[in-house]
N, C-alpha and C positions, 0 to 999 in steps of 0.2 A: 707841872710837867713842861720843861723847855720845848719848842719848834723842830729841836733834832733831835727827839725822842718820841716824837708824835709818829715820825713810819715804823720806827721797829716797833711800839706799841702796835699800833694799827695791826702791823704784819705775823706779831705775836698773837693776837687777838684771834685772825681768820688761820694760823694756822692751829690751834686750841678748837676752834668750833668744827675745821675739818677734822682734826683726829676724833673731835668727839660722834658727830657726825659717823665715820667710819665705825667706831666702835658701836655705837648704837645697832647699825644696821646688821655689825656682825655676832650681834647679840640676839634680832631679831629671827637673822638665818640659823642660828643655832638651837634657838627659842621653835623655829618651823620642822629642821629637819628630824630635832628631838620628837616631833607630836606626828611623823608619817608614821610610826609603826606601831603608835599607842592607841586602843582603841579610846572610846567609840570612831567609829568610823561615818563616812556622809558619803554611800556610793551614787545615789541621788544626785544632791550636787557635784561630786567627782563628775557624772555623764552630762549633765547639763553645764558644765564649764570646760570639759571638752568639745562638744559642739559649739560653744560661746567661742573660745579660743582659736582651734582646728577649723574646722566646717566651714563657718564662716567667715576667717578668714582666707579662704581657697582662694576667690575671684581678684582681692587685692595683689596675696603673691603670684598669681600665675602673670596674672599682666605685667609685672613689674619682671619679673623673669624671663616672661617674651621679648618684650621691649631690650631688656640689659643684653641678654644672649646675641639679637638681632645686631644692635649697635656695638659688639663685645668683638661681635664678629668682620663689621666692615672697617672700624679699626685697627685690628689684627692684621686685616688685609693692609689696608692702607700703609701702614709703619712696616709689615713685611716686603712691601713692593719696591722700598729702597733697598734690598737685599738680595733680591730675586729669589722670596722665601715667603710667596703664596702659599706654599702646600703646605704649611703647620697650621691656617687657621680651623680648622675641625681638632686639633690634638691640643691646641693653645686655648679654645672655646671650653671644649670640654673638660679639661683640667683647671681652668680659669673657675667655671660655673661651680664644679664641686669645691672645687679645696677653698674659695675665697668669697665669690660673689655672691653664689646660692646661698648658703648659712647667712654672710652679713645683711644682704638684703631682705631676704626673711625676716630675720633678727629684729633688724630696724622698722618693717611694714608692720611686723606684730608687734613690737613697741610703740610705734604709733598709735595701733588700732587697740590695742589688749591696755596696754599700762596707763594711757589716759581715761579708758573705762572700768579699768581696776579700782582707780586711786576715786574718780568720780563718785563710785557707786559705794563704796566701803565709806569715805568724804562724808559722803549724804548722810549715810547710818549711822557717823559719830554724829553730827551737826540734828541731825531727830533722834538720836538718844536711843534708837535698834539697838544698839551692839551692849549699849547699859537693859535693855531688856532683854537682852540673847542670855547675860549673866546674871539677871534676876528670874530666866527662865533653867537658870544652871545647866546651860551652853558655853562652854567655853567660846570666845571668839575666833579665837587662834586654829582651834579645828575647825570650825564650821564655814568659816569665810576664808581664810589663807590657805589651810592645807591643798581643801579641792583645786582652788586657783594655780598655786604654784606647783602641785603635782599634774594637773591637766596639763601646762603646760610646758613642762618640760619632759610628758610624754607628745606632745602634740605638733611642737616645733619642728623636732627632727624627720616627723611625716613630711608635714607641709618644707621643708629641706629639700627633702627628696625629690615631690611632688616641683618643686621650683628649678631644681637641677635637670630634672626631665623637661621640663617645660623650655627652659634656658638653652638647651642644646637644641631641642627645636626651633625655636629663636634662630639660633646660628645658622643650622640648618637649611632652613628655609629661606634665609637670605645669600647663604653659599649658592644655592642651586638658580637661584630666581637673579640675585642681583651679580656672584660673582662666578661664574660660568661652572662650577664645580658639577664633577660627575656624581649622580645621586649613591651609587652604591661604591665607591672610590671615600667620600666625606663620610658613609660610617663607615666603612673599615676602619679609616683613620681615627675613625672619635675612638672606637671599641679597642682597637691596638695598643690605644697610648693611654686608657687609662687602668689604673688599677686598683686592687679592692680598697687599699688603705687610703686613696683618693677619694671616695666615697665616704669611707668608715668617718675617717679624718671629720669630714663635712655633715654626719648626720652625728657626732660626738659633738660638734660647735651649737648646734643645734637643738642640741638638751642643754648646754648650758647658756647658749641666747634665753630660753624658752625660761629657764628657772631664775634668772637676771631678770626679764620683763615682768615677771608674777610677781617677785620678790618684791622688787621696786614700787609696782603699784599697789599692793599691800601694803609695803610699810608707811609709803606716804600717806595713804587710804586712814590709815589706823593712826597717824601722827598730824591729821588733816586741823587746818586752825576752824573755829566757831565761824560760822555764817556760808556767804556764796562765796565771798574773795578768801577763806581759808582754801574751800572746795578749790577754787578755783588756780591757786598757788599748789597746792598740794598735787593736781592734776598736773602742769605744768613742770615742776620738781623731779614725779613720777616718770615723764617722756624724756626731759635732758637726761636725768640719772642712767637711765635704762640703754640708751643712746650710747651715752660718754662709756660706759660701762662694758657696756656690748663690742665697739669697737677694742677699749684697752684690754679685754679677757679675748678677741680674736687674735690681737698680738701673741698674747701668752702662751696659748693653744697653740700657734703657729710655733714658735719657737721652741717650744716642746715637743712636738709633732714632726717637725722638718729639719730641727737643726741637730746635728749628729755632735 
């Protein structure tokens, strides 16, 4: 093979293992969604992987909501003050927090927190050989470890959404009142005014499908994990960019479906 045939090789090469890649996984989600309405069912695990999921991850999203909402809001202010257009940041916070920040940053915290302990744990029980006795205990894997997972969580996400969007306006909130001289019952008017239900809706629908993207992800890496620690430890890793990169480009899509007429 000559020198100038070496990058389109190369480039031929990674784009064959991303399509293949791609179609795997969408073989996997197909392989998932086909087994939610077939029994046997695991409601067991279904509720012990929503408390995994949900519950605890509450303390991580709320902080990360307060914080975003708080700083969402003094730069609102800040870049409105070149305009003499102070009074949108409570209609600009809270429209910001639903339709864009709340969902992605959930998204992301529960990708962190959910998909590297998805792929971890699933990792482990291919590498000791669990999931080869789940199937000589005639367990399917697919239901017993994926379904609960990726159904907890894509009922679990758009809570904790919600729970983060509320959080997030208080964030702003409380730094309108404290840091940027806003009258208290003036800043909700304003939030309750300007937002509306599809603002919300929009943002807890981003939210089932952040939520079924991070289960998905660290499932399939979980179950496609290599032999030893540094498999575990690759497949975990794979599991949080995937879910990440993924999260963000399906918030594009959503949005542009959602808002562009």
């Amino acid at each position: 093979m000559s020198a100038a045939l070496a990058p389109l090789v190369a480039t031929g090469r990674a784009t064959r293992e991303l399509l293949a890649a791609v179609g795997a996984i969408a073989r996997f989600a197909g392989a998932t969604l086909g087994h939610l309405l077939r029994p046997p069912f695991y409601p067991r695990e279904l509720g012990l992987q929503l408390i995994a999921i949900g519950y605890l991850s509450l303390p991580v999203v709320g902080l990360t909501a307060l914080f975003t909402g708080g700083a969402l809001a003094l730069q609102i202010y800040a870049g409105g003050a070149r305009f003499n257009a102070e009074s949108v940041v409570p209609s600009i916070v809270a429209i910001g927090m639903v339709r864009e920040l709340g969902p992605v940053m959930a998204g992301l915290m529960v990708a962190a927190r959910v998909a590297s302990s998805i792929a971890a744990e699933i990792g482990t029980m291919k590498v000791t050989e669990q999931i080869d006795a789940l199937v000589t205990l005639s367990t399917d894997p697919m239901k017993y470890l994926t379904v609960p997972r990726v159904l907890a969580a894509t009922l679990a996400v758009p809570v904790l959404v919600g729970v983060g969007d509320a959080i997030g306006i208080m964030g702003g909130y409380l730094v309108g009142i404290t840091r940027l001289g806003f009258n208290e019952a003036t800043y909700i008017r304003n939030t309750v005014d300007f937002l509306e239900f599809w603002d919300v809706a929009s943002g807890l629908v981003k939210g089932a499908a952040f939520g079924f993207i991070v289960a998905l992800m660290g499932c399939y890496h979980g179950m496609n994990s290599g032999r030893g620690a540094q498999g575990v430890g690759r497949a975990t890793k794979r599991a949080v960019v995937a879910s990440a990169v993924m999260i963000l480009a399906a918030n594009y899509l959503l949005t542009e479906v959602f808002f562009t007429s």
